[in-house]
mmCIF file of the protein (N, C-alpha, C, O) and its ligand, coordinates in Angstrom:
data_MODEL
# 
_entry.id   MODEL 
# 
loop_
_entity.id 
_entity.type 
_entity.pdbx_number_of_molecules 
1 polymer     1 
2 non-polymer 1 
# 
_entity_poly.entity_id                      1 
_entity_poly.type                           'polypeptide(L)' 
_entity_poly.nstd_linkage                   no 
_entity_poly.nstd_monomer                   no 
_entity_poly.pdbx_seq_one_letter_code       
;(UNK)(UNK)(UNK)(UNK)(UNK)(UNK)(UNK)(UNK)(UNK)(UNK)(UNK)(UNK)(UNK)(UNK)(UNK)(UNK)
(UNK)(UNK)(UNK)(UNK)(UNK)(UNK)(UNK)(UNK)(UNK)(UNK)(UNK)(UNK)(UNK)(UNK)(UNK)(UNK)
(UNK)(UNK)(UNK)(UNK)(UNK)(UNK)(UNK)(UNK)(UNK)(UNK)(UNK)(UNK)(UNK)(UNK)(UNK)(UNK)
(UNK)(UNK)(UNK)
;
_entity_poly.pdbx_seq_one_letter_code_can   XXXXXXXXXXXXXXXXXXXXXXXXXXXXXXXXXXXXXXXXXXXXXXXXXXX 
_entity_poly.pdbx_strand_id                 A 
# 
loop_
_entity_poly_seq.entity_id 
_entity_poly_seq.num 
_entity_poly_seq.mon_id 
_entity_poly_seq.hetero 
1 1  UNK n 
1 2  UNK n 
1 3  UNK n 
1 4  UNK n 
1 5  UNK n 
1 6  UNK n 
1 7  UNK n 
1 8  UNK n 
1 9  UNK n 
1 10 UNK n 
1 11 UNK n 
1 12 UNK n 
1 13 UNK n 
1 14 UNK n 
1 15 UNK n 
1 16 UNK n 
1 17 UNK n 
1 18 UNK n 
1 19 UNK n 
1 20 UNK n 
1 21 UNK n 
1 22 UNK n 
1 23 UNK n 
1 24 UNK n 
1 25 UNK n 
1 26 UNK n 
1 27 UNK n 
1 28 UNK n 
1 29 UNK n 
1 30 UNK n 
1 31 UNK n 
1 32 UNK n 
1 33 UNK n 
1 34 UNK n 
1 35 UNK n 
1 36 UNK n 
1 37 UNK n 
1 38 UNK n 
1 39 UNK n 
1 40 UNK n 
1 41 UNK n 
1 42 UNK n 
1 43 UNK n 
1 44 UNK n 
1 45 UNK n 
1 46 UNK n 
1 47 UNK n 
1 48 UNK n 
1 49 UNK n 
1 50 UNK n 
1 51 UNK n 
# 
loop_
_struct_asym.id 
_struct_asym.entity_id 
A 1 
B 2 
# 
loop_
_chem_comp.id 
_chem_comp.type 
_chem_comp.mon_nstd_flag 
UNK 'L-peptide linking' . 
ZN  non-polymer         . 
# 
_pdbx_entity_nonpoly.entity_id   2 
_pdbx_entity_nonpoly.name        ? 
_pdbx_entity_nonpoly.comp_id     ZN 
# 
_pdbx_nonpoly_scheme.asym_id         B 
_pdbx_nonpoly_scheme.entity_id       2 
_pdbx_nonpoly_scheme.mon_id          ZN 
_pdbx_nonpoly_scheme.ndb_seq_num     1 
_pdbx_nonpoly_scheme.pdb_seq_num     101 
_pdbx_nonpoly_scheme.auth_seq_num    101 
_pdbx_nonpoly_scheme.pdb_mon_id      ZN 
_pdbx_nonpoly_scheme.auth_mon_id     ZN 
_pdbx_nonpoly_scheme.pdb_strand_id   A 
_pdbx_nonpoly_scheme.pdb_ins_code    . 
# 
loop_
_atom_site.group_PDB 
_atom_site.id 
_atom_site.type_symbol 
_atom_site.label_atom_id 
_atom_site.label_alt_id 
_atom_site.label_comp_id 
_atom_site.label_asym_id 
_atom_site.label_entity_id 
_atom_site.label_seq_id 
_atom_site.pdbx_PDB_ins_code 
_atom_site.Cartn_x 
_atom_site.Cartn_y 
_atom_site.Cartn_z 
_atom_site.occupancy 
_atom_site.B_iso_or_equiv 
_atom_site.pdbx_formal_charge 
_atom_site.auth_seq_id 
_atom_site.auth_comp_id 
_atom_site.auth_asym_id 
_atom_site.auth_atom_id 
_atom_site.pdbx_PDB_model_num 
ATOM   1   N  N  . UNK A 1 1  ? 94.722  118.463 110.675 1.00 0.00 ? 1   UNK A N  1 
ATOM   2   C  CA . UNK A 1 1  ? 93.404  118.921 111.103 1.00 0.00 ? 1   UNK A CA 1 
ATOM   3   C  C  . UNK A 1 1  ? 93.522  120.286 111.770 1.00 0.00 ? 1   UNK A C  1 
ATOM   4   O  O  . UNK A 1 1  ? 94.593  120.845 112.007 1.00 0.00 ? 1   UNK A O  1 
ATOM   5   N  N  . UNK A 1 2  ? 92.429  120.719 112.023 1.00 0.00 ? 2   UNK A N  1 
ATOM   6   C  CA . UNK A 1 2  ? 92.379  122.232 112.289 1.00 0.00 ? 2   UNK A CA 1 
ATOM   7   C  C  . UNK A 1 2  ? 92.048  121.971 113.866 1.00 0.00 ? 2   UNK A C  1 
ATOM   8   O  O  . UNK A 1 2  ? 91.458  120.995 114.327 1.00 0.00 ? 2   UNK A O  1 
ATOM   9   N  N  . UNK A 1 3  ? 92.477  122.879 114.444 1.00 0.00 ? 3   UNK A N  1 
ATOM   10  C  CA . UNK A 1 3  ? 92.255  123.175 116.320 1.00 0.00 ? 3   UNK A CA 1 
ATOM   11  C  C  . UNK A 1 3  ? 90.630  122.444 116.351 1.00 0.00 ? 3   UNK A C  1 
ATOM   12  O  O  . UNK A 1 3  ? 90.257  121.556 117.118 1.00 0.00 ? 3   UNK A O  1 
ATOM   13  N  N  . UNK A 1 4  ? 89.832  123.119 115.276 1.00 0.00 ? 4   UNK A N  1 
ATOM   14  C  CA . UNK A 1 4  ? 88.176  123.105 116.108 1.00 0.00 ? 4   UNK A CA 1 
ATOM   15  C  C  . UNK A 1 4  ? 87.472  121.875 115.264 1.00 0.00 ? 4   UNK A C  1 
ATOM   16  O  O  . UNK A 1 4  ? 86.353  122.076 114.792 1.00 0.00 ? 4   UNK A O  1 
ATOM   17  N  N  . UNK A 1 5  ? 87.903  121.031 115.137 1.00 0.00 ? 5   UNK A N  1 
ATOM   18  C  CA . UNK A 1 5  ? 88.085  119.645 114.508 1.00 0.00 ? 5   UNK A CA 1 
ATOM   19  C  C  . UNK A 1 5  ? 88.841  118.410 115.762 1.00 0.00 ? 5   UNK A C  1 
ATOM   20  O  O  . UNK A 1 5  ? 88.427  117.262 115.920 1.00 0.00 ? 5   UNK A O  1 
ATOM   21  N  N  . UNK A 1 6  ? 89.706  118.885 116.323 1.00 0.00 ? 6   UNK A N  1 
ATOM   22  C  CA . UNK A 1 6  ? 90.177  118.470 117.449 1.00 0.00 ? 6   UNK A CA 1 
ATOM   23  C  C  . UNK A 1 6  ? 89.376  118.138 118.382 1.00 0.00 ? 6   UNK A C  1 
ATOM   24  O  O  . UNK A 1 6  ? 89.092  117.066 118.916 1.00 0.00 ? 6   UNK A O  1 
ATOM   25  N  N  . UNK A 1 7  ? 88.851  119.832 118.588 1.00 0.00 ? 7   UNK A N  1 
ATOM   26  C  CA . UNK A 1 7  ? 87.646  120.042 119.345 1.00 0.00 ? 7   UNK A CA 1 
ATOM   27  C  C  . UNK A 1 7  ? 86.586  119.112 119.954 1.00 0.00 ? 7   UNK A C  1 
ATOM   28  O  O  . UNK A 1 7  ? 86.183  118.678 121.033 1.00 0.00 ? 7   UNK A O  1 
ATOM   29  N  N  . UNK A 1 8  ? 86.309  119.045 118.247 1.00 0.00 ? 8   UNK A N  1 
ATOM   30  C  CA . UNK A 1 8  ? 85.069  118.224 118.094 1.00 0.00 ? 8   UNK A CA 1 
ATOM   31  C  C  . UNK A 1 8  ? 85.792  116.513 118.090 1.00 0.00 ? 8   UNK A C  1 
ATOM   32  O  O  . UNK A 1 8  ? 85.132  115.840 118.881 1.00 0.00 ? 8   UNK A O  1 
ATOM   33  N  N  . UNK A 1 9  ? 86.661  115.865 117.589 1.00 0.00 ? 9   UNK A N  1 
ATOM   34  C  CA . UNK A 1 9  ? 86.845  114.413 118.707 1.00 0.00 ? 9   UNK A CA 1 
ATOM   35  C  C  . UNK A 1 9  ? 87.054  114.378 119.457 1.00 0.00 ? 9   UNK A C  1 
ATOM   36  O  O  . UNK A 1 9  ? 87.163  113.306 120.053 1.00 0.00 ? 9   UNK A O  1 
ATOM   37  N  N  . UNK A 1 10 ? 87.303  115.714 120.082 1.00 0.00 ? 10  UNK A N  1 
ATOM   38  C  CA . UNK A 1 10 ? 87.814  115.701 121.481 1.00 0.00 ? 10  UNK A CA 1 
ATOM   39  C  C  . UNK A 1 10 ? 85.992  115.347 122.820 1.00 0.00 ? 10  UNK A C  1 
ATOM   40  O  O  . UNK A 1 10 ? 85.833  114.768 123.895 1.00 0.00 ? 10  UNK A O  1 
ATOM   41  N  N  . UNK A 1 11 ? 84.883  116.265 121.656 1.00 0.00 ? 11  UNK A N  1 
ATOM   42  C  CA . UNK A 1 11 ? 83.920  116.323 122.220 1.00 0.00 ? 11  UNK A CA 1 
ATOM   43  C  C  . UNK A 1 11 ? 83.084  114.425 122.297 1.00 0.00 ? 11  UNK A C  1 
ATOM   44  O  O  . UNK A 1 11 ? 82.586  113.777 123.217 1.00 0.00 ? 11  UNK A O  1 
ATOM   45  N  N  . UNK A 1 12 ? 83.302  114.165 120.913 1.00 0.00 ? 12  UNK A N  1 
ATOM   46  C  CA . UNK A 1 12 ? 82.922  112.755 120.378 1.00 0.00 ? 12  UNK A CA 1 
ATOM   47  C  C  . UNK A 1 12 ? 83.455  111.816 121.606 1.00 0.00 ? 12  UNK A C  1 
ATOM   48  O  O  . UNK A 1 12 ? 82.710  111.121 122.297 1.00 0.00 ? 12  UNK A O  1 
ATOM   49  N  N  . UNK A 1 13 ? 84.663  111.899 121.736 1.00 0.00 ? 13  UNK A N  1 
ATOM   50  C  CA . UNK A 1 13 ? 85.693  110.960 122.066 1.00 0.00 ? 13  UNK A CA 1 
ATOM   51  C  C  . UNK A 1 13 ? 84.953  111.037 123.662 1.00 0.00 ? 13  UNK A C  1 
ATOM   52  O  O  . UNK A 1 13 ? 84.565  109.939 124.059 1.00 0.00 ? 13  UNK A O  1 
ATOM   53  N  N  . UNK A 1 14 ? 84.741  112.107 124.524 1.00 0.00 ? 14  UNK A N  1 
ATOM   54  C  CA . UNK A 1 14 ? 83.960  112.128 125.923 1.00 0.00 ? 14  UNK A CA 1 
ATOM   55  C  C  . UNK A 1 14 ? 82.508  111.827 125.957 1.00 0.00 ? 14  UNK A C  1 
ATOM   56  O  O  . UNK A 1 14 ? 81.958  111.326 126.937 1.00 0.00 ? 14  UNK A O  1 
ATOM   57  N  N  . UNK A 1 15 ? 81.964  112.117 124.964 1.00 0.00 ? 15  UNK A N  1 
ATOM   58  C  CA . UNK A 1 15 ? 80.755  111.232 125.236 1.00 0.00 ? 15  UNK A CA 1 
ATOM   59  C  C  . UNK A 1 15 ? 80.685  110.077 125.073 1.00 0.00 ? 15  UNK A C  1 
ATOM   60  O  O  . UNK A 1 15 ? 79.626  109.536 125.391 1.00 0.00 ? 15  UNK A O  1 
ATOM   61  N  N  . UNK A 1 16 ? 81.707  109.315 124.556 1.00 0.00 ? 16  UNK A N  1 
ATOM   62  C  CA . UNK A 1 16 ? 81.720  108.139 124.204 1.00 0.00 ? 16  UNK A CA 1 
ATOM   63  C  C  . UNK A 1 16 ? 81.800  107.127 125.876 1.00 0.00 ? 16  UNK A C  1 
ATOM   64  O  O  . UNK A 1 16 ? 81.349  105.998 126.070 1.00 0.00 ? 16  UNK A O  1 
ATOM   65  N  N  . UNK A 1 17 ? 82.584  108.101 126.932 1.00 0.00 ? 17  UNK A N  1 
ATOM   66  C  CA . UNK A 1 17 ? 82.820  107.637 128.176 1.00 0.00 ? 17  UNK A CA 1 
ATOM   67  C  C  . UNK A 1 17 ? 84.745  107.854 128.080 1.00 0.00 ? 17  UNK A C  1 
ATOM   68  O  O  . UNK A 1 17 ? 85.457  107.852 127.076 1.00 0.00 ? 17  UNK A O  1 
ATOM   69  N  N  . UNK A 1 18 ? 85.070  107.999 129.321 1.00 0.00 ? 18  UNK A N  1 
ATOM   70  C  CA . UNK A 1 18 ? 86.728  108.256 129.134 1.00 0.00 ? 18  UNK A CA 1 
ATOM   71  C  C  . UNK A 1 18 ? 87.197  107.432 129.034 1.00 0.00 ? 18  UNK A C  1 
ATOM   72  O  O  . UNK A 1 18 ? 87.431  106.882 130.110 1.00 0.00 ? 18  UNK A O  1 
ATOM   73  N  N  . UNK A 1 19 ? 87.736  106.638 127.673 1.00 0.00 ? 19  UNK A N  1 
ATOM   74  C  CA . UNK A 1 19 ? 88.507  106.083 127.555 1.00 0.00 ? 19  UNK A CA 1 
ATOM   75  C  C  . UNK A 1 19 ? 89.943  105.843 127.454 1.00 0.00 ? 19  UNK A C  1 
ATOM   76  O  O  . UNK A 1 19 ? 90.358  107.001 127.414 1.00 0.00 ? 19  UNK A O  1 
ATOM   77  N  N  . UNK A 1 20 ? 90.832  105.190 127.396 1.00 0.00 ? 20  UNK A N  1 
ATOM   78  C  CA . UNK A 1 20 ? 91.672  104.867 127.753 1.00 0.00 ? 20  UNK A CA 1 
ATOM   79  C  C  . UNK A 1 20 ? 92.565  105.352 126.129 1.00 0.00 ? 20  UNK A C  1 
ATOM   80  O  O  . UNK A 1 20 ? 91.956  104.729 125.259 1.00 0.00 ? 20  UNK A O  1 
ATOM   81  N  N  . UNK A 1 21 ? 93.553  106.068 125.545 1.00 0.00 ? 21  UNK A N  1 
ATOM   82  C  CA . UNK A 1 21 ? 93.629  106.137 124.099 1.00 0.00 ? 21  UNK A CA 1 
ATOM   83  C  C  . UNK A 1 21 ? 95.026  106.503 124.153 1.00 0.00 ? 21  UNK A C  1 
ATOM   84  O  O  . UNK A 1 21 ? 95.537  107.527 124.609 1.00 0.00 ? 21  UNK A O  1 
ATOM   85  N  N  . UNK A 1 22 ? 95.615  105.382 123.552 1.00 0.00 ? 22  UNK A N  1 
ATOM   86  C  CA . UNK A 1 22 ? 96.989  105.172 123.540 1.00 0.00 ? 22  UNK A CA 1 
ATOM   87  C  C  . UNK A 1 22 ? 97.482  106.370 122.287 1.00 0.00 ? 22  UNK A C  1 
ATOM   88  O  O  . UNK A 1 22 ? 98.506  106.154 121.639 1.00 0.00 ? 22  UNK A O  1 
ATOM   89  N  N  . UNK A 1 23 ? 96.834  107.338 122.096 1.00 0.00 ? 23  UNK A N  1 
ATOM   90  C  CA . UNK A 1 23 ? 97.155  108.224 120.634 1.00 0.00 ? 23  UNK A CA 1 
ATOM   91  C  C  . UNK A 1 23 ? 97.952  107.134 119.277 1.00 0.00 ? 23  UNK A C  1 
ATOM   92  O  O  . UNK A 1 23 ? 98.994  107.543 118.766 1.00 0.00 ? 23  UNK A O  1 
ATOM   93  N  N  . UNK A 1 24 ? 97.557  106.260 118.976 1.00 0.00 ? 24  UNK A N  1 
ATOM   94  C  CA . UNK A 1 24 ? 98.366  105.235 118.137 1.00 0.00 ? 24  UNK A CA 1 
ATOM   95  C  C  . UNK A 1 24 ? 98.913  106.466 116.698 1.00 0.00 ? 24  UNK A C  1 
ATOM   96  O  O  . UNK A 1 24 ? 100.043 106.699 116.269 1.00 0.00 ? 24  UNK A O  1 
ATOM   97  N  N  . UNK A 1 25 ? 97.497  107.055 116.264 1.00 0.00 ? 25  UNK A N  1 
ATOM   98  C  CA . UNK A 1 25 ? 97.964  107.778 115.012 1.00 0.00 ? 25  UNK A CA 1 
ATOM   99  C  C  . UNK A 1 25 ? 97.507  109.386 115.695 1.00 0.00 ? 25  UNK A C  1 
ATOM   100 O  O  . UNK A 1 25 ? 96.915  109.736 116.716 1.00 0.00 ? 25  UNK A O  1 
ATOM   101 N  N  . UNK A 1 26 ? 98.051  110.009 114.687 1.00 0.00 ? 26  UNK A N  1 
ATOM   102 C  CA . UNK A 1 26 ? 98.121  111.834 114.998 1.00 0.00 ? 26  UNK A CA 1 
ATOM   103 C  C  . UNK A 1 26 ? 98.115  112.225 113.826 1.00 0.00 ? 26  UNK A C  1 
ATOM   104 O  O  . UNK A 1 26 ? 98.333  111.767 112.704 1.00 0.00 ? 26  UNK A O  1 
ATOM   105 N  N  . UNK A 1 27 ? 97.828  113.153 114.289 1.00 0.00 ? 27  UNK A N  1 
ATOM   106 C  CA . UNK A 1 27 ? 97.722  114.002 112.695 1.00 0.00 ? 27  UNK A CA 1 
ATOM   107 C  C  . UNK A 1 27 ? 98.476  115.732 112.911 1.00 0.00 ? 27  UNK A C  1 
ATOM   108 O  O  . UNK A 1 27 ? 98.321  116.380 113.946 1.00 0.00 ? 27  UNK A O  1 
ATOM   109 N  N  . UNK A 1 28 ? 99.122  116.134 111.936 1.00 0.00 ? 28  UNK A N  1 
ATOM   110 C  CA . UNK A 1 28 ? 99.578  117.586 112.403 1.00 0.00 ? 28  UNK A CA 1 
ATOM   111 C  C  . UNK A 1 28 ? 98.473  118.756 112.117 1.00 0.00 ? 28  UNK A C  1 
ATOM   112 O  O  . UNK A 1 28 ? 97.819  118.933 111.089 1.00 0.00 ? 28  UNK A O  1 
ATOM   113 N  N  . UNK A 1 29 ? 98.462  119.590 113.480 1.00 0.00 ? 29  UNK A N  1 
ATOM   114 C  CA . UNK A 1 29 ? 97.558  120.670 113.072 1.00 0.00 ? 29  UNK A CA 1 
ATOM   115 C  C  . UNK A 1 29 ? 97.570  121.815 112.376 1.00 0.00 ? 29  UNK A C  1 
ATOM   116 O  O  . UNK A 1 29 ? 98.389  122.658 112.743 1.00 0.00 ? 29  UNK A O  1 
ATOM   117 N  N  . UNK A 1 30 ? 97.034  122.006 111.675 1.00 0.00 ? 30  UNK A N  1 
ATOM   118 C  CA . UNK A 1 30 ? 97.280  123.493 110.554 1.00 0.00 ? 30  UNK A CA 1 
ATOM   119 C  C  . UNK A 1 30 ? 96.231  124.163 111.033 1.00 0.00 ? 30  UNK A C  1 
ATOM   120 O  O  . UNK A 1 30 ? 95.308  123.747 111.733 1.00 0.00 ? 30  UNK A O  1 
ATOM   121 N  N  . UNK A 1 31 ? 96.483  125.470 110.511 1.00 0.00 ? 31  UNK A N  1 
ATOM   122 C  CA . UNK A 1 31 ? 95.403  126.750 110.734 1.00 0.00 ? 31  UNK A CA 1 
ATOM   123 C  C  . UNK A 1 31 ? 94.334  126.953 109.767 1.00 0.00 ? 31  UNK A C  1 
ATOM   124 O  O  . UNK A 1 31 ? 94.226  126.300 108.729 1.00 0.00 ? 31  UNK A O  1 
ATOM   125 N  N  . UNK A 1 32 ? 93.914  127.447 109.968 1.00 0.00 ? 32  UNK A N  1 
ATOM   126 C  CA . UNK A 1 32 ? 92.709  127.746 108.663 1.00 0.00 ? 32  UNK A CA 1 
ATOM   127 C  C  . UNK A 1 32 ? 93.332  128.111 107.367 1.00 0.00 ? 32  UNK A C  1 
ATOM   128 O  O  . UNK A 1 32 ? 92.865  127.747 106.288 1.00 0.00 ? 32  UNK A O  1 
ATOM   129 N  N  . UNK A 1 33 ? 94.325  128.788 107.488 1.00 0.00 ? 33  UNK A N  1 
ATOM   130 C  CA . UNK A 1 33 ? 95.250  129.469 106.481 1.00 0.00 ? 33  UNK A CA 1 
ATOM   131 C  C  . UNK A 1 33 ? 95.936  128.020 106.190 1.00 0.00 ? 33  UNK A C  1 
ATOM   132 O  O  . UNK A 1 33 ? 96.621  128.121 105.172 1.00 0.00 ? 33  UNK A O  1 
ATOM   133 N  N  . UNK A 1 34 ? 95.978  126.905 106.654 1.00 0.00 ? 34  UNK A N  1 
ATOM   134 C  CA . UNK A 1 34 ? 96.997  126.161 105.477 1.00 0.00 ? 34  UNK A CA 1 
ATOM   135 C  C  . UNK A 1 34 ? 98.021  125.493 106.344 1.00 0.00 ? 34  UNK A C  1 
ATOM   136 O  O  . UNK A 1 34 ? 98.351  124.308 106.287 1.00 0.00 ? 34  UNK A O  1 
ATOM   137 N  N  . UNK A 1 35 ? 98.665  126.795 107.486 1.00 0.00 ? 35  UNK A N  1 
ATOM   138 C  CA . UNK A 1 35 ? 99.848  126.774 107.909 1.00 0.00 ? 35  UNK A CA 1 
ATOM   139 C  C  . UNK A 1 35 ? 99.916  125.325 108.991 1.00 0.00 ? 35  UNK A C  1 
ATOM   140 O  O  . UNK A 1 35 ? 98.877  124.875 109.474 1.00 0.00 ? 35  UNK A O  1 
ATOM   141 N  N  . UNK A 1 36 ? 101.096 124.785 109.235 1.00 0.00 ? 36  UNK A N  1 
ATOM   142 C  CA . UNK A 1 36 ? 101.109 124.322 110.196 1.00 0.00 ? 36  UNK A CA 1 
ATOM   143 C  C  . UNK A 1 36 ? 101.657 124.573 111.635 1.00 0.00 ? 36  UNK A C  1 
ATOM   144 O  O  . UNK A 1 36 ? 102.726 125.175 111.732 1.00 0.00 ? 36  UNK A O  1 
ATOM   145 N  N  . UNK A 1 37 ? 101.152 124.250 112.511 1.00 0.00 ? 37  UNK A N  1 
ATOM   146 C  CA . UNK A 1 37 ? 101.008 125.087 113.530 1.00 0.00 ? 37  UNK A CA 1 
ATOM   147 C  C  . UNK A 1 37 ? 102.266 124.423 114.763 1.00 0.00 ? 37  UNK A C  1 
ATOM   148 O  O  . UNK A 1 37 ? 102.645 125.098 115.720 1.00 0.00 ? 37  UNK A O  1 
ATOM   149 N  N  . UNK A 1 38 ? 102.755 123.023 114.479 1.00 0.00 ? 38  UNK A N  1 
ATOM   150 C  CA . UNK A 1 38 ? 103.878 122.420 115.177 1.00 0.00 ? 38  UNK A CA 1 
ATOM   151 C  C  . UNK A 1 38 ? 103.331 122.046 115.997 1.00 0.00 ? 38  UNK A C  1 
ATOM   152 O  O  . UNK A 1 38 ? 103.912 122.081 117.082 1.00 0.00 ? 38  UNK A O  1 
ATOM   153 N  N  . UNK A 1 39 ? 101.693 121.390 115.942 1.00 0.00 ? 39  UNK A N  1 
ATOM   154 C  CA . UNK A 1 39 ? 101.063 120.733 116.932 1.00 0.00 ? 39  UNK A CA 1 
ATOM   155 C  C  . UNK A 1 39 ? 100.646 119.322 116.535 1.00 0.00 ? 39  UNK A C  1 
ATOM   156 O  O  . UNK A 1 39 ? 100.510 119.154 115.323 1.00 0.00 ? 39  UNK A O  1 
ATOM   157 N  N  . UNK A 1 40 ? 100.450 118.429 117.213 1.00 0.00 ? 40  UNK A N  1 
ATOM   158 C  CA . UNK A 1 40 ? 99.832  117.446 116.501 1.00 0.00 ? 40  UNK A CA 1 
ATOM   159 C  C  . UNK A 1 40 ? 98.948  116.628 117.278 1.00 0.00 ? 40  UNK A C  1 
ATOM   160 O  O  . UNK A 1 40 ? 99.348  115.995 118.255 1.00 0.00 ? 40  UNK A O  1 
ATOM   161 N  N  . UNK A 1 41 ? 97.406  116.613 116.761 1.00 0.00 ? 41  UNK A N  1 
ATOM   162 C  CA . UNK A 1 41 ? 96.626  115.739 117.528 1.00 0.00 ? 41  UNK A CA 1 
ATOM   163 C  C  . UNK A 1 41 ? 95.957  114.225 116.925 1.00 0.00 ? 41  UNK A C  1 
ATOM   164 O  O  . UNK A 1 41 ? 95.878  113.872 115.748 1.00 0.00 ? 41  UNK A O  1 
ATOM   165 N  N  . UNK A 1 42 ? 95.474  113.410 118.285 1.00 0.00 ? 42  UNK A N  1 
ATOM   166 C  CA . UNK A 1 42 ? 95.796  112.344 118.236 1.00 0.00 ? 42  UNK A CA 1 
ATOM   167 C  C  . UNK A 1 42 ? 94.149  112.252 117.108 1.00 0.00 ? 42  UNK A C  1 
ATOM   168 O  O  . UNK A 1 42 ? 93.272  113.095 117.293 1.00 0.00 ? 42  UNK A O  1 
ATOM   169 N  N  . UNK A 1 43 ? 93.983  111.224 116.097 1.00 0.00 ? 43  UNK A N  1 
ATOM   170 C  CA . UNK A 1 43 ? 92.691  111.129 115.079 1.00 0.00 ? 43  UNK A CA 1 
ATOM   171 C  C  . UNK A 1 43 ? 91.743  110.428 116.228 1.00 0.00 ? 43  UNK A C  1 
ATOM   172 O  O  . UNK A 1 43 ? 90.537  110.669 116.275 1.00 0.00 ? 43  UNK A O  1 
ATOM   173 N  N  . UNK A 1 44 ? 92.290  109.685 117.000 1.00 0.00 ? 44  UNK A N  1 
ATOM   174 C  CA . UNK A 1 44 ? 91.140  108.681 117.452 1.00 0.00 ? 44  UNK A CA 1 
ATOM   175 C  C  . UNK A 1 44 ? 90.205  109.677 118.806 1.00 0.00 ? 44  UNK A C  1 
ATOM   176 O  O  . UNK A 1 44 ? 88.978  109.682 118.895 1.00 0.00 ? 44  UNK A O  1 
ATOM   177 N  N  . UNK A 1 45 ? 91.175  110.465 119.762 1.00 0.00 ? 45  UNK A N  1 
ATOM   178 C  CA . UNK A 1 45 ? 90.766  111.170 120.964 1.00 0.00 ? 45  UNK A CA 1 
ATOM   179 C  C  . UNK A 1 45 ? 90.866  112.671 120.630 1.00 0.00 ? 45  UNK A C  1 
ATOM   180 O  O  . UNK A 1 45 ? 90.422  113.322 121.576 1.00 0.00 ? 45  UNK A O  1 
ATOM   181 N  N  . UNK A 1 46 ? 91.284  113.430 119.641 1.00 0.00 ? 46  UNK A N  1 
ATOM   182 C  CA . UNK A 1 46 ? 91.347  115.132 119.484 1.00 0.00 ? 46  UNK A CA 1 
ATOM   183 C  C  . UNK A 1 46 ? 92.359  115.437 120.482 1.00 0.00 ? 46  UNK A C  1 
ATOM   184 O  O  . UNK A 1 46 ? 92.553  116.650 120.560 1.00 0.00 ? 46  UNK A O  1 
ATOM   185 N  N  . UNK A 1 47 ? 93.305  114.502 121.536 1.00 0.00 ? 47  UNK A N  1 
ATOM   186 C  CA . UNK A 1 47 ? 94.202  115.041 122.657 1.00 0.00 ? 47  UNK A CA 1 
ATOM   187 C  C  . UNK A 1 47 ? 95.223  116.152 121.319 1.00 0.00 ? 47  UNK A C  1 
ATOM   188 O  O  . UNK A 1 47 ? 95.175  116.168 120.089 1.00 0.00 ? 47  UNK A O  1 
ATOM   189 N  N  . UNK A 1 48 ? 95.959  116.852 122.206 1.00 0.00 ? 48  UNK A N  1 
ATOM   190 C  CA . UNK A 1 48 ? 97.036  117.304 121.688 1.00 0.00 ? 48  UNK A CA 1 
ATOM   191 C  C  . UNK A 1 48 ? 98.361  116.023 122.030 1.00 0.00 ? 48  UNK A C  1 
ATOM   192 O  O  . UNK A 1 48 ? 98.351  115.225 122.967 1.00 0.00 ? 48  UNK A O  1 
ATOM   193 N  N  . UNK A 1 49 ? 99.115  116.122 121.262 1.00 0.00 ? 49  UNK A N  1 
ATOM   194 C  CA . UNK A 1 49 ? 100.185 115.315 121.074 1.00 0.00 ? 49  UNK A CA 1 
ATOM   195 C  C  . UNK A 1 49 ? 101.501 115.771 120.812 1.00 0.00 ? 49  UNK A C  1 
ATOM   196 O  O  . UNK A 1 49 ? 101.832 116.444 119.836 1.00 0.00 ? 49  UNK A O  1 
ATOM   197 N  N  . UNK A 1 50 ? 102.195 115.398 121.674 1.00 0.00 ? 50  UNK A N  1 
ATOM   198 C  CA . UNK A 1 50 ? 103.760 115.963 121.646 1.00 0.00 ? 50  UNK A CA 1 
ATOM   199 C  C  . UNK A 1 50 ? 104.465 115.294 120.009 1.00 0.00 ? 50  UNK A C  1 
ATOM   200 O  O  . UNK A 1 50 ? 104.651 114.090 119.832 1.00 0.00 ? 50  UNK A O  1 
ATOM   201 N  N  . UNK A 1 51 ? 104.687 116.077 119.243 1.00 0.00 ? 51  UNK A N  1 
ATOM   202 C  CA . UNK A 1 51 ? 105.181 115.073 118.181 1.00 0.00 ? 51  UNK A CA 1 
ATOM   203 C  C  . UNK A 1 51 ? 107.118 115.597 118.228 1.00 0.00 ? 51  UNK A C  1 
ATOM   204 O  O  . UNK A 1 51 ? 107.930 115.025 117.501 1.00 0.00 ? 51  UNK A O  1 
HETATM 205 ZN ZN . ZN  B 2 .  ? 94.212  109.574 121.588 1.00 0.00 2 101 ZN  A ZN 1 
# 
């Protein structure tokens, strides 16, 4: 997923109320260009994730 995709579960994920989100799955982040960026965020909360 892209940074501003993150963003946005990141935005989803707080209105929802702060929950508690064990990052179970992640996904790696790429750039608009394709590239990957050696980041990886979590699908369920948009956190960043140490992979
Ligand atoms: Zn999470």
């Amino acid at each position: 997923m892209t940074k501003d995709q993150a963003a946005e579960l990141q935005a989803k994920w707080h209105q929802q109320g702060d929950h508690y989100c064990e990052h179970l799955k992640v996904e790696v982040e790429c750039s608009n260009d394709g590239e990957l960026t050696g980041n990886s965020y979590c699908l369920a909360c948009g956190a960043a994730v140490a992979s």
